[in-house]
mmCIF file of the N, C-alpha and C atoms, coordinates in Angstrom:
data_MODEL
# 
_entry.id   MODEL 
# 
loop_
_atom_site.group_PDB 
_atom_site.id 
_atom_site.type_symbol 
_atom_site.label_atom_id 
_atom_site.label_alt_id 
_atom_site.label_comp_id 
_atom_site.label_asym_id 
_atom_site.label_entity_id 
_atom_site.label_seq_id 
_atom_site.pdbx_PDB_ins_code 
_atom_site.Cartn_x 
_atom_site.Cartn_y 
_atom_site.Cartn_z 
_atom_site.occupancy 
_atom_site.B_iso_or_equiv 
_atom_site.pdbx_formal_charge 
_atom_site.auth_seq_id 
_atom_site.auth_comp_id 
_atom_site.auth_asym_id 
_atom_site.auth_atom_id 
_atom_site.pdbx_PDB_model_num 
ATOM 1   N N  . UNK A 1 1  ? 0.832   -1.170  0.000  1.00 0.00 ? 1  UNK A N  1 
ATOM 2   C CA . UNK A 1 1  ? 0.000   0.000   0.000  1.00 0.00 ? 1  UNK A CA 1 
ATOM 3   C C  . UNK A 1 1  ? 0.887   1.248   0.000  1.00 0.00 ? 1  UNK A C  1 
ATOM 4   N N  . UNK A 1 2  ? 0.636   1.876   -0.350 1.00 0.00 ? 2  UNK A N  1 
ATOM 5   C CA . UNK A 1 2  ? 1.368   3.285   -0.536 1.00 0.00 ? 2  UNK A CA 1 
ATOM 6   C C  . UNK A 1 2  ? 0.943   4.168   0.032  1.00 0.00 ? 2  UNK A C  1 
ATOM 7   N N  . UNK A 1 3  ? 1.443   5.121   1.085  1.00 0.00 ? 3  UNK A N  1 
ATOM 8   C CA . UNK A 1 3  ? 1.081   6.118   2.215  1.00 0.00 ? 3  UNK A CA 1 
ATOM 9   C C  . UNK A 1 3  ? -0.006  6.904   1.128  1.00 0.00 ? 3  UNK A C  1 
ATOM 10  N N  . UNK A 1 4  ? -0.082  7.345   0.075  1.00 0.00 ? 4  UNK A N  1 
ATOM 11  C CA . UNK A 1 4  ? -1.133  8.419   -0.421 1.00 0.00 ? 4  UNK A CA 1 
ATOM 12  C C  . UNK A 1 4  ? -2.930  7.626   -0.376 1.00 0.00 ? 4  UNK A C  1 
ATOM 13  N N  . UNK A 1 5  ? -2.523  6.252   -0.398 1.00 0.00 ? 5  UNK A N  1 
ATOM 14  C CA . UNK A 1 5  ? -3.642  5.439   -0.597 1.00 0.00 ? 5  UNK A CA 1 
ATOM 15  C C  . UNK A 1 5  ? -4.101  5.162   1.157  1.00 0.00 ? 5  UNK A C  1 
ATOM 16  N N  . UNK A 1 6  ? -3.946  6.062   2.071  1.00 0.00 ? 6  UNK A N  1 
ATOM 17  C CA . UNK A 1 6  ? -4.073  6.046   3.434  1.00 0.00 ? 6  UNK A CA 1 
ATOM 18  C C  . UNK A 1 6  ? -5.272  6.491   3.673  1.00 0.00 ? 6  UNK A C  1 
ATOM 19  N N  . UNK A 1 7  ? -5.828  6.504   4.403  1.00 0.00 ? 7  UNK A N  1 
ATOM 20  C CA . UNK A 1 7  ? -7.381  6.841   4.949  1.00 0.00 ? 7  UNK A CA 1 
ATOM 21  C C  . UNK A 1 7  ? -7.898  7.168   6.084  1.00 0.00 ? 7  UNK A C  1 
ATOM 22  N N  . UNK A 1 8  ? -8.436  7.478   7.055  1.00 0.00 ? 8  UNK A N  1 
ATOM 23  C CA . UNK A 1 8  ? -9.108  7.559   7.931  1.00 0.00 ? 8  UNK A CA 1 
ATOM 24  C C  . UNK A 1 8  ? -9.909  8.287   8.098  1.00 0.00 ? 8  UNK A C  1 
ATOM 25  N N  . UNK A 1 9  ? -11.172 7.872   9.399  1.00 0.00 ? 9  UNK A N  1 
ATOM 26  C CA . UNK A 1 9  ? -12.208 8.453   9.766  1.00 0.00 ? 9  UNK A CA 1 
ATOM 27  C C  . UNK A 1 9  ? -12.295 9.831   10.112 1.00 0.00 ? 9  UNK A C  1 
ATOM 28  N N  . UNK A 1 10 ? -13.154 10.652  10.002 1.00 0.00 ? 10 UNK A N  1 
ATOM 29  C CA . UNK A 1 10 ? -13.295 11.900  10.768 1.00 0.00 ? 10 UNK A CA 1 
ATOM 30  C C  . UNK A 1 10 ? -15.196 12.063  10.828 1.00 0.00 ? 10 UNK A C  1 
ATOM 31  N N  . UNK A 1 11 ? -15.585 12.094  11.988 1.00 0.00 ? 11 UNK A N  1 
ATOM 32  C CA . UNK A 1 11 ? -16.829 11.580  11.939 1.00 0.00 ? 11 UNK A CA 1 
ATOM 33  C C  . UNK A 1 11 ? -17.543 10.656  10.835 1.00 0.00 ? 11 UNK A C  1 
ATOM 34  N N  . UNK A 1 12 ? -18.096 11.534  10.111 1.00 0.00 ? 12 UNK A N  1 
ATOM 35  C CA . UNK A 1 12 ? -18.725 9.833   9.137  1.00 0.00 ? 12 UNK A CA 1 
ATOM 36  C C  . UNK A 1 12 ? -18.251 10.146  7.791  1.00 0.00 ? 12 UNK A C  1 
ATOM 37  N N  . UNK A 1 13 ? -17.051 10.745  7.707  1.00 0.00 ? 13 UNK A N  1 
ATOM 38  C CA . UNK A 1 13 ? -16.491 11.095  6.098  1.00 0.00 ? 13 UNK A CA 1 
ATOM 39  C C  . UNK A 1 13 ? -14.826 9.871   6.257  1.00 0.00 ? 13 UNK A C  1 
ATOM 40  N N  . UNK A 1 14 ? -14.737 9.862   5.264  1.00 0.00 ? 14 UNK A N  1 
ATOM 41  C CA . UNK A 1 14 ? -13.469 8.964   5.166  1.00 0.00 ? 14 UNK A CA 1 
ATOM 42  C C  . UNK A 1 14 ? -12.557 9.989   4.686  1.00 0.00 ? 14 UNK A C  1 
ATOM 43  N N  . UNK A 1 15 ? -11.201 10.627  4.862  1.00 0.00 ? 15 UNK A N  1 
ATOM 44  C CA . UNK A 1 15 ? -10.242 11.186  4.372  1.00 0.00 ? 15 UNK A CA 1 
ATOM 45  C C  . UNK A 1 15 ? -8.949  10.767  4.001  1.00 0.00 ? 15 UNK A C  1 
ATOM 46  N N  . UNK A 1 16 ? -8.388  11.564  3.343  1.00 0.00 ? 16 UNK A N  1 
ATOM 47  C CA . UNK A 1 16 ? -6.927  10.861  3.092  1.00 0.00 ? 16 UNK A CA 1 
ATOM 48  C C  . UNK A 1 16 ? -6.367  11.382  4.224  1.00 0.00 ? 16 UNK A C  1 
ATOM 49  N N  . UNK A 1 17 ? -5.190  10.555  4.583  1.00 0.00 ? 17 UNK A N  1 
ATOM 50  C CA . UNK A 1 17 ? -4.235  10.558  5.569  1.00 0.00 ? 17 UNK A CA 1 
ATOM 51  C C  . UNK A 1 17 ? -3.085  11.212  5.225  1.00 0.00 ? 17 UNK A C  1 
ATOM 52  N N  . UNK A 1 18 ? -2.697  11.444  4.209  1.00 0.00 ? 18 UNK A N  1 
ATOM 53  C CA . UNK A 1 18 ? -1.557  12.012  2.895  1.00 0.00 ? 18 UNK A CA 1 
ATOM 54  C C  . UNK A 1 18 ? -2.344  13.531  1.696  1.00 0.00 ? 18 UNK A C  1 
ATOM 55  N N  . UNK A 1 19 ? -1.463  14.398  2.127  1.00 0.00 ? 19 UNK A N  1 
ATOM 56  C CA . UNK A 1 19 ? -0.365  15.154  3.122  1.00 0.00 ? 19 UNK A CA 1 
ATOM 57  C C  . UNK A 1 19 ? -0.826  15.303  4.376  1.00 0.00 ? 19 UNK A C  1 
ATOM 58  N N  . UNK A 1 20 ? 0.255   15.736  5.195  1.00 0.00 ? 20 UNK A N  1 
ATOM 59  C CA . UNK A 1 20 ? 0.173   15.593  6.298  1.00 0.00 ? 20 UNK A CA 1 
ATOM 60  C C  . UNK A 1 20 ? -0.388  17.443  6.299  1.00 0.00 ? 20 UNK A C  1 
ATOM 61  N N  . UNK A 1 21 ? -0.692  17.716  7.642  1.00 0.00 ? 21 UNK A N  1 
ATOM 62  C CA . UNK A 1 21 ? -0.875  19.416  7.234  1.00 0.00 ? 21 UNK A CA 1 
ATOM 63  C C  . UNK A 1 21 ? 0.555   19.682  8.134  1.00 0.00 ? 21 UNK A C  1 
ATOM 64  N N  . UNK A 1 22 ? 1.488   20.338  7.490  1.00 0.00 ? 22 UNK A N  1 
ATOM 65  C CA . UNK A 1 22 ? 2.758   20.836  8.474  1.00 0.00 ? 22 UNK A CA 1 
ATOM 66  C C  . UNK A 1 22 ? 2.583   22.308  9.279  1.00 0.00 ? 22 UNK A C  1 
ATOM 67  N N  . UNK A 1 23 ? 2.938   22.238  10.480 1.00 0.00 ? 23 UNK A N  1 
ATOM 68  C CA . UNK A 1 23 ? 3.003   23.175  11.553 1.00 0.00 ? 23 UNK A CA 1 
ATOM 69  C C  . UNK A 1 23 ? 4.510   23.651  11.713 1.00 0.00 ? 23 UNK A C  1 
ATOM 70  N N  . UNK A 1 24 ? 4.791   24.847  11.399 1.00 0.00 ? 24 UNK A N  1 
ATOM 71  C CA . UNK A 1 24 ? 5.731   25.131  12.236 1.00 0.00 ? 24 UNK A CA 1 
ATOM 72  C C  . UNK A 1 24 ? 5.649   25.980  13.951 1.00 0.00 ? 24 UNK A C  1 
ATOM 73  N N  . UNK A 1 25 ? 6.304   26.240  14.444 1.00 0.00 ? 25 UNK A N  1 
ATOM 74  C CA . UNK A 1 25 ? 6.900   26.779  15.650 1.00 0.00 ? 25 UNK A CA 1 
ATOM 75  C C  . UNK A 1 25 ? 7.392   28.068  15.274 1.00 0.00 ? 25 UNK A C  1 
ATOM 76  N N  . UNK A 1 26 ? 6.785   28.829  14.586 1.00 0.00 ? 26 UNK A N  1 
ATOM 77  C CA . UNK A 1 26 ? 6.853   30.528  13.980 1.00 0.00 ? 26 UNK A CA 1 
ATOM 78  C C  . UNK A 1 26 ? 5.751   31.573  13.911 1.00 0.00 ? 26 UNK A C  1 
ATOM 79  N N  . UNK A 1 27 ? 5.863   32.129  14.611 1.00 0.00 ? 27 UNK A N  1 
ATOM 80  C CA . UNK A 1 27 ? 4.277   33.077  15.257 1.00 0.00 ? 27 UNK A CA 1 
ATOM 81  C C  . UNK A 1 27 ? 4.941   34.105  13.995 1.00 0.00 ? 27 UNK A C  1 
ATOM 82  N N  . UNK A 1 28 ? 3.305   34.104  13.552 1.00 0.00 ? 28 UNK A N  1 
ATOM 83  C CA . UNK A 1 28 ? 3.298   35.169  12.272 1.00 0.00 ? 28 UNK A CA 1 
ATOM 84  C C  . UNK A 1 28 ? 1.592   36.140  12.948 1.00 0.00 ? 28 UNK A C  1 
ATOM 85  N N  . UNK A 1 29 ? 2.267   37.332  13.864 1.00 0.00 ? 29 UNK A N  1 
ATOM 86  C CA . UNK A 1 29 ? 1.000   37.930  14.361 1.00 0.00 ? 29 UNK A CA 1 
ATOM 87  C C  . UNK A 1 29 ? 0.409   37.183  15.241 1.00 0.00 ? 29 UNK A C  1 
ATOM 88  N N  . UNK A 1 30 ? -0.676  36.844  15.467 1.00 0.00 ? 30 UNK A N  1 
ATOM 89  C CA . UNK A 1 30 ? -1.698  36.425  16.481 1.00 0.00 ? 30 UNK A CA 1 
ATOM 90  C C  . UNK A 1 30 ? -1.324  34.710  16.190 1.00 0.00 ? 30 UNK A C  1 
ATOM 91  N N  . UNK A 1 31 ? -1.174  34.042  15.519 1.00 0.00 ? 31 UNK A N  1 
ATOM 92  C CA . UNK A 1 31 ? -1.273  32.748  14.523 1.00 0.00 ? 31 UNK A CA 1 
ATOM 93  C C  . UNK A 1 31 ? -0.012  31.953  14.447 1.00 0.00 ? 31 UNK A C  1 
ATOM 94  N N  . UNK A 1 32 ? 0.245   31.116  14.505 1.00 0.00 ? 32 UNK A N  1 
ATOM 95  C CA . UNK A 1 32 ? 1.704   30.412  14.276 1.00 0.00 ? 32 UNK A CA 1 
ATOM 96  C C  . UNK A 1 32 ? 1.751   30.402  12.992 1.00 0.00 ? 32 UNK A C  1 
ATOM 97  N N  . UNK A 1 33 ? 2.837   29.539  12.665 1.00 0.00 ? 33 UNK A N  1 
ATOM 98  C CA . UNK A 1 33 ? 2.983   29.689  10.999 1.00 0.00 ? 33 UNK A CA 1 
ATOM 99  C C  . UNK A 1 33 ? 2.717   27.757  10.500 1.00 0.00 ? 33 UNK A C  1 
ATOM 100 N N  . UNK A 1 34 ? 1.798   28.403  9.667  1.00 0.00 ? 34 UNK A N  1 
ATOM 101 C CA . UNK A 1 34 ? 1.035   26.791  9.139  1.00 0.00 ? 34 UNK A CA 1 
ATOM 102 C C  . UNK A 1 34 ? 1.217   26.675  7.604  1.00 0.00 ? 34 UNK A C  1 
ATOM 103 N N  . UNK A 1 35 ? 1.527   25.634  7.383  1.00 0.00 ? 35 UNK A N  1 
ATOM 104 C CA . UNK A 1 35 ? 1.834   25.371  5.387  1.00 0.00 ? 35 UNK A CA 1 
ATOM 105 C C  . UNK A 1 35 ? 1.137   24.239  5.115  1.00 0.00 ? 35 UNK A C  1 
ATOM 106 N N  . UNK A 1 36 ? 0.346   24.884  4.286  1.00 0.00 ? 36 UNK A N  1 
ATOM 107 C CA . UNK A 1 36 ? -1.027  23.679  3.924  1.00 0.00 ? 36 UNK A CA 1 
ATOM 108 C C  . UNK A 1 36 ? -0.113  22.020  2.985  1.00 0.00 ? 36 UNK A C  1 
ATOM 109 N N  . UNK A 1 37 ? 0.770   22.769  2.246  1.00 0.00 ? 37 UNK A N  1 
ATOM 110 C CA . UNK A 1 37 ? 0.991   21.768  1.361  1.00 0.00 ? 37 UNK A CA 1 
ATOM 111 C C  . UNK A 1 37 ? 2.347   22.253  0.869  1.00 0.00 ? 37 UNK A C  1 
ATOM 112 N N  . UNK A 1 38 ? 3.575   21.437  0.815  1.00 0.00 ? 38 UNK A N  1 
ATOM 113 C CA . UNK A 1 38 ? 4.854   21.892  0.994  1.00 0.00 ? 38 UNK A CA 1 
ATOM 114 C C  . UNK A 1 38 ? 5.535   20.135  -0.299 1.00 0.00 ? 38 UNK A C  1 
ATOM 115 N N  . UNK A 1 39 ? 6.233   21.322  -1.084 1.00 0.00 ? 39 UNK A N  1 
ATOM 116 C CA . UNK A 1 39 ? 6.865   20.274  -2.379 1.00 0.00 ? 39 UNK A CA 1 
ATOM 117 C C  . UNK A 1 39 ? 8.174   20.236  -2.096 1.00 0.00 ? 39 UNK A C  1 
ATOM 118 N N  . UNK A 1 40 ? 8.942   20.767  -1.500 1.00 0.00 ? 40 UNK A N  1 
ATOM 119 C CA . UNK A 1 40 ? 10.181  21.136  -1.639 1.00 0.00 ? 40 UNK A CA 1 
ATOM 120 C C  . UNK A 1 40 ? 11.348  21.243  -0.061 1.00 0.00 ? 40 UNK A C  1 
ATOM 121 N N  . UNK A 1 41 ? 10.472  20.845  0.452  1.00 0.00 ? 41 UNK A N  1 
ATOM 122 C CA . UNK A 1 41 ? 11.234  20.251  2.084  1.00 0.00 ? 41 UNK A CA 1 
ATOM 123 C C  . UNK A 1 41 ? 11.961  19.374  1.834  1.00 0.00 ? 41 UNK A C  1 
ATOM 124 N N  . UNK A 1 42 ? 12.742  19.270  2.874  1.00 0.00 ? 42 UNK A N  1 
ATOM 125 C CA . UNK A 1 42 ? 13.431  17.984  2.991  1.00 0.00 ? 42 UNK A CA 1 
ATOM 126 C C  . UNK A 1 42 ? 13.154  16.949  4.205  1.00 0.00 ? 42 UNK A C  1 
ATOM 127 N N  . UNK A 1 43 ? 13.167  16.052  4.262  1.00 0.00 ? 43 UNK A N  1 
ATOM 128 C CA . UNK A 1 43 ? 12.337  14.998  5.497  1.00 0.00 ? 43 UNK A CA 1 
ATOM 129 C C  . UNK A 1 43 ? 13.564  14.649  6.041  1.00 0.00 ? 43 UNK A C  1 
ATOM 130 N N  . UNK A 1 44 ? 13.510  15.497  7.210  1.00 0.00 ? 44 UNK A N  1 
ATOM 131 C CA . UNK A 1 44 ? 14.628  15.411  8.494  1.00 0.00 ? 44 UNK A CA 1 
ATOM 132 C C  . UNK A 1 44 ? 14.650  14.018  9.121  1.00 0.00 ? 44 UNK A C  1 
ATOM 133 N N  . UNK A 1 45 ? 13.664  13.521  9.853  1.00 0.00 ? 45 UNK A N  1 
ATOM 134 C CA . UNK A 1 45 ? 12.844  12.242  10.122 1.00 0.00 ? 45 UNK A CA 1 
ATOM 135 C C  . UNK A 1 45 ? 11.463  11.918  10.587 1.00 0.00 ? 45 UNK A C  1 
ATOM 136 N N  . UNK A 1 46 ? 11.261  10.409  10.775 1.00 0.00 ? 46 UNK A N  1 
ATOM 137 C CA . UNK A 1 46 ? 10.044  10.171  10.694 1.00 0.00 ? 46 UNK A CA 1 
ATOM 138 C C  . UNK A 1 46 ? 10.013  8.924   11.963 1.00 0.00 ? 46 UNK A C  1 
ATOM 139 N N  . UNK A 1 47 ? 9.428   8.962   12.971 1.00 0.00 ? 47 UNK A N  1 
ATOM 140 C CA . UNK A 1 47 ? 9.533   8.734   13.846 1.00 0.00 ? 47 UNK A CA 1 
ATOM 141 C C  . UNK A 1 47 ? 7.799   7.696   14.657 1.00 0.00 ? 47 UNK A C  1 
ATOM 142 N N  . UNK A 1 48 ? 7.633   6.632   15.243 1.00 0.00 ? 48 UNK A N  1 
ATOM 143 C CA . UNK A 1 48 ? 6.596   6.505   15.420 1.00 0.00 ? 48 UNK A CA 1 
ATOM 144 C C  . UNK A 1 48 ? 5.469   7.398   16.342 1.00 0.00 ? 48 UNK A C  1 
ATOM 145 N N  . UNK A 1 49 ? 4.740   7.718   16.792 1.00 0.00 ? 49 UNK A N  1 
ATOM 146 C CA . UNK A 1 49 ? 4.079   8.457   17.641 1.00 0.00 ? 49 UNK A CA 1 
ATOM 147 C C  . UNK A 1 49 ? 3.136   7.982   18.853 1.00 0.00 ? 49 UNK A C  1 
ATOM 148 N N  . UNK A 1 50 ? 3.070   7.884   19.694 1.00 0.00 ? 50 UNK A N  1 
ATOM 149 C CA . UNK A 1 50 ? 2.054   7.461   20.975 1.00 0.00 ? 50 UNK A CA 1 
ATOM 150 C C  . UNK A 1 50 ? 1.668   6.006   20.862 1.00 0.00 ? 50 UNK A C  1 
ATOM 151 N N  . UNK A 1 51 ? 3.003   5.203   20.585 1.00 0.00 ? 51 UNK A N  1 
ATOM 152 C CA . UNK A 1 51 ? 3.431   3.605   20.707 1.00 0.00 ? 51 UNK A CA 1 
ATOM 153 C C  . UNK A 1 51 ? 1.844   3.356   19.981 1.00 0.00 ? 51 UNK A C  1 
ATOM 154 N N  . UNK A 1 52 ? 1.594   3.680   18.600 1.00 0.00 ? 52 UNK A N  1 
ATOM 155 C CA . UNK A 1 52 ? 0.827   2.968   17.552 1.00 0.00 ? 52 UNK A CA 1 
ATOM 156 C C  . UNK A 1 52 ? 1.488   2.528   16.355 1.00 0.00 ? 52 UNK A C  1 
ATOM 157 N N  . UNK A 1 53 ? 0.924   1.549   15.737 1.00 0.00 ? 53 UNK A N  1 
ATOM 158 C CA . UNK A 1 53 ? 1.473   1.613   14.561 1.00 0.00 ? 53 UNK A CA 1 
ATOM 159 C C  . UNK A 1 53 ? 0.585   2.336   13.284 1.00 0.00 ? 53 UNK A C  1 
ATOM 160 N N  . UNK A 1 54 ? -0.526  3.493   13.194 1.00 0.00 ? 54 UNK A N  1 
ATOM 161 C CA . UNK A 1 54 ? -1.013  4.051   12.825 1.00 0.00 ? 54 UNK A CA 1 
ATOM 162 C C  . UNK A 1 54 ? -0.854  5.626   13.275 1.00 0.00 ? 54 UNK A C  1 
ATOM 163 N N  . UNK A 1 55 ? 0.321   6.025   13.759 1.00 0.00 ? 55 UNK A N  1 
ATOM 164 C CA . UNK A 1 55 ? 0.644   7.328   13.656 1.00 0.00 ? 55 UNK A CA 1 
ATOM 165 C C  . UNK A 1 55 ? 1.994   7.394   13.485 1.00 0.00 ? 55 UNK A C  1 
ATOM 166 N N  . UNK A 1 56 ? 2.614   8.582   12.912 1.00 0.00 ? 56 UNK A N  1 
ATOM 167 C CA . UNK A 1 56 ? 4.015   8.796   12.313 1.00 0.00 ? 56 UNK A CA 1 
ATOM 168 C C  . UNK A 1 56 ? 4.062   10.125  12.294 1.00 0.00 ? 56 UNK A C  1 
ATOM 169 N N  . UNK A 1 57 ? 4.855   10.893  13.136 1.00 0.00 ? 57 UNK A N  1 
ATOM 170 C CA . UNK A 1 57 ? 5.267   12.280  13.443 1.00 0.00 ? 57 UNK A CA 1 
ATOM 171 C C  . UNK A 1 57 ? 6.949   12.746  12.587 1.00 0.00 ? 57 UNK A C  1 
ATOM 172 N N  . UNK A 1 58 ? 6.211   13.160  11.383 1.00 0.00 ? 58 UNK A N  1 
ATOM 173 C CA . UNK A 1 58 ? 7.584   13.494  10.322 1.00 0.00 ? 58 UNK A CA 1 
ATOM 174 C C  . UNK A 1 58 ? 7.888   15.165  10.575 1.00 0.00 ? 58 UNK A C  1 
ATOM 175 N N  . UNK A 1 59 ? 9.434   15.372  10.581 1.00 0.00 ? 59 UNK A N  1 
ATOM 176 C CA . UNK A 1 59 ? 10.128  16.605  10.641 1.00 0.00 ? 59 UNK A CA 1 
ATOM 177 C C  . UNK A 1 59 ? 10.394  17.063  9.597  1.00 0.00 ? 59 UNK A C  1 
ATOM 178 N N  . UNK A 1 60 ? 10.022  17.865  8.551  1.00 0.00 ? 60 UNK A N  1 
ATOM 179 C CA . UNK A 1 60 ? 10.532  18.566  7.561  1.00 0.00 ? 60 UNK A CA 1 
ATOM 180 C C  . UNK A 1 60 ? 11.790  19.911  8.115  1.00 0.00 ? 60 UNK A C  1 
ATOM 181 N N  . UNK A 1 61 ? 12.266  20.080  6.948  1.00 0.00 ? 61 UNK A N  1 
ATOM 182 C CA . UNK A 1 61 ? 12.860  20.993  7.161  1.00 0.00 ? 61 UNK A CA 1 
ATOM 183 C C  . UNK A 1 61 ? 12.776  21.988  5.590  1.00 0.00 ? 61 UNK A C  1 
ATOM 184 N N  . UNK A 1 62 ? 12.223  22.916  6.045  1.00 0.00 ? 62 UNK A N  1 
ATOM 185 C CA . UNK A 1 62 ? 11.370  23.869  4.677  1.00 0.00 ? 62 UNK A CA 1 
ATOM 186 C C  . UNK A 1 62 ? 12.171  25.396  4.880  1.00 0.00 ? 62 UNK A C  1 
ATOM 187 N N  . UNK A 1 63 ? 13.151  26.214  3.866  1.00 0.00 ? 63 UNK A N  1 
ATOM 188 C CA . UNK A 1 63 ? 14.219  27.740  3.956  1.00 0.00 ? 63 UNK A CA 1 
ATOM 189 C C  . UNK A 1 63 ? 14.300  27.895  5.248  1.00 0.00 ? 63 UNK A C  1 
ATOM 190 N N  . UNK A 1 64 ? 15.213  26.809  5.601  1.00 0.00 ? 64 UNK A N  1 
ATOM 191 C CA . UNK A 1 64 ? 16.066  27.028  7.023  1.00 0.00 ? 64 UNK A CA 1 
ATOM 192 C C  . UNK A 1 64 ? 14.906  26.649  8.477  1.00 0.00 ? 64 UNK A C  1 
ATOM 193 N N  . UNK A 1 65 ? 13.759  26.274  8.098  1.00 0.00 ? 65 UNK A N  1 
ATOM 194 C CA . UNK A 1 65 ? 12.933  25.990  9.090  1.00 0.00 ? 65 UNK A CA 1 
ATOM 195 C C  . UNK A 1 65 ? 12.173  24.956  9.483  1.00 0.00 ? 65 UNK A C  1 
ATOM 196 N N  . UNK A 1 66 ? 12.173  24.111  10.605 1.00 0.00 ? 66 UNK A N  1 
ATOM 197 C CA . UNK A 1 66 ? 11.748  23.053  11.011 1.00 0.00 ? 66 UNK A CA 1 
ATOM 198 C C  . UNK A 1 66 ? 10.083  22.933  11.285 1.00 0.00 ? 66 UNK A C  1 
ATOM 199 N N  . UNK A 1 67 ? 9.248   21.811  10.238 1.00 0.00 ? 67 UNK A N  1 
ATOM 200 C CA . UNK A 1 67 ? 8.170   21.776  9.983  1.00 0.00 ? 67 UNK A CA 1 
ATOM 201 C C  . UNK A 1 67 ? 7.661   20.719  10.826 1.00 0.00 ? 67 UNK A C  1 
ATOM 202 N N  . UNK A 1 68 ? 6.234   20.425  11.356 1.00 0.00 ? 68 UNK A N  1 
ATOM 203 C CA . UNK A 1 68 ? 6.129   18.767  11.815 1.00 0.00 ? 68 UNK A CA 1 
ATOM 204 C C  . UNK A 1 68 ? 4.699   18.826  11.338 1.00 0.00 ? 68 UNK A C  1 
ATOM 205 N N  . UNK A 1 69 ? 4.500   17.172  11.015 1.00 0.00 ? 69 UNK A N  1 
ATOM 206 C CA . UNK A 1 69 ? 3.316   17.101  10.220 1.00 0.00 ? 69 UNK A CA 1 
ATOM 207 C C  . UNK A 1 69 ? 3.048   15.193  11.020 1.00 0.00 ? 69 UNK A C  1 
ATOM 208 N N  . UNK A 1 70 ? 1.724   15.572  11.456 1.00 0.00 ? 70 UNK A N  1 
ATOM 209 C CA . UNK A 1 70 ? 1.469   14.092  12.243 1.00 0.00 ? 70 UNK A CA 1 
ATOM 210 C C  . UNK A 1 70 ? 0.820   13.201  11.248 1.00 0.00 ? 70 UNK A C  1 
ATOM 211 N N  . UNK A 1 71 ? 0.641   12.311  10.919 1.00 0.00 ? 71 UNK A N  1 
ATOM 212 C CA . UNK A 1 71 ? 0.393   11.214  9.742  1.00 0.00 ? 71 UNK A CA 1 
ATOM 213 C C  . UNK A 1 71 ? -0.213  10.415  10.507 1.00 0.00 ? 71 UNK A C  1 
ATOM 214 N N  . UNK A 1 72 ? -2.252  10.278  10.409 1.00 0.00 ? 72 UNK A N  1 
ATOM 215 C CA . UNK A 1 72 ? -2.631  9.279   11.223 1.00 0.00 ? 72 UNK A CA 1 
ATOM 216 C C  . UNK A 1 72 ? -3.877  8.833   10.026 1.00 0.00 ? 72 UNK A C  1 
ATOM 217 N N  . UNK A 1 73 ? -3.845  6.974   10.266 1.00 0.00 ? 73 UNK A N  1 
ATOM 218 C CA . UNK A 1 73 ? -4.565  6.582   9.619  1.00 0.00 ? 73 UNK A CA 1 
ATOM 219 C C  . UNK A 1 73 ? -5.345  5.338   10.612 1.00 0.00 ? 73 UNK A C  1 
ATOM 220 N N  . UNK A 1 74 ? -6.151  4.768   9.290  1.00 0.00 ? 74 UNK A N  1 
ATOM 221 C CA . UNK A 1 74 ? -7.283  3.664   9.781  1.00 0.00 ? 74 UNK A CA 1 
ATOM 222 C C  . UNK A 1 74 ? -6.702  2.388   9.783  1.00 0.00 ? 74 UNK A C  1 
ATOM 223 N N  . UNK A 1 75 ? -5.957  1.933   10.643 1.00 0.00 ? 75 UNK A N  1 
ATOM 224 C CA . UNK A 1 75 ? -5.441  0.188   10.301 1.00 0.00 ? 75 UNK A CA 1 
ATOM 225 C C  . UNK A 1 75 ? -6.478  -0.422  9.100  1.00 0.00 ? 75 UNK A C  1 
ATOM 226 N N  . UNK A 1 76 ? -6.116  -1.215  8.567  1.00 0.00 ? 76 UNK A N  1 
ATOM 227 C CA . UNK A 1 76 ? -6.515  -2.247  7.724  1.00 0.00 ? 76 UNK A CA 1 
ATOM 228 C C  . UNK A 1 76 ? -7.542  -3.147  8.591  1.00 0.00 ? 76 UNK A C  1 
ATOM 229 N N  . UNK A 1 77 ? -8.691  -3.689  8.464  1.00 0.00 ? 77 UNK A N  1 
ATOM 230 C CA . UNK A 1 77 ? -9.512  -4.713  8.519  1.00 0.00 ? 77 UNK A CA 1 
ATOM 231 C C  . UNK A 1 77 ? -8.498  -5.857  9.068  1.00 0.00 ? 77 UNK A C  1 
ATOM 232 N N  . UNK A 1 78 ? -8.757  -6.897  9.996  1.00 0.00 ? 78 UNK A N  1 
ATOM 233 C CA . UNK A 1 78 ? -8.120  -8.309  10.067 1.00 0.00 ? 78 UNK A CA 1 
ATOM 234 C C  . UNK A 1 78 ? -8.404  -9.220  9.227  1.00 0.00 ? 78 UNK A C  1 
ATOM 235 N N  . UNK A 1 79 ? -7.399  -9.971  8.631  1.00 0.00 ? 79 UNK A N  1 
ATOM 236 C CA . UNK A 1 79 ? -8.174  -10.771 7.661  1.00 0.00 ? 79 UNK A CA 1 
ATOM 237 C C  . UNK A 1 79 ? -9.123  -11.810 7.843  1.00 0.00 ? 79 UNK A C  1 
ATOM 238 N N  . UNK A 1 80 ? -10.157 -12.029 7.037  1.00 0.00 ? 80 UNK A N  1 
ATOM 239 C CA . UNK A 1 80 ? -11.228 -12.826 7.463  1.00 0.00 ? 80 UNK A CA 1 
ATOM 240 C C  . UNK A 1 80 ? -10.356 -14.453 7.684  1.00 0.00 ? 80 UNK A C  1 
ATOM 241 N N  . UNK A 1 81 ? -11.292 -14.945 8.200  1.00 0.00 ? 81 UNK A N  1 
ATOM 242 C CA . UNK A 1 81 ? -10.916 -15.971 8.898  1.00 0.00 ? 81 UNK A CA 1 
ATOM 243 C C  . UNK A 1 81 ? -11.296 -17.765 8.202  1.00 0.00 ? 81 UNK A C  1 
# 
């Protein structure tokens, strides 16, 4: 499976899990500084998150500045039996 083909719930809509939305740690006015959708980072690392195997907390690094973008999806079904 390929991370873009990722999914999960948000009340009763199904979404993609891919892109992540990246946050930085840069107050622009009242607001931190948020980047909807980023081509050109570089992926510092990628790390698991809150001992699941359905979350992944990746570090970009976007003109000298450190991005984080949490990656959470829907496990897969168990296989039938």
């Amino acid at each position: 499976m390929k991370i873009r083909e990722l999914t999960r719930r948000v009340g009763n809509d199904t979404i993609s899990a891919w892109p992540p939305r990246w946050e930085g740690r840069f107050r622009q006015g009242d607001t931190w500084d948020t980047i909807a959708t980023l081509g050109d980072g570089v992926l510092a690392s990628v790390r698991p998150l809150e001992n699941t195997s359905a979350h992944l907390r990746l570090t970009m690094i976007f003109e000298g500045r450190e991005y984080i973008g949490i990656v959470r999806w829907d496990p897969p079904p168990p296989p039938a039996a």
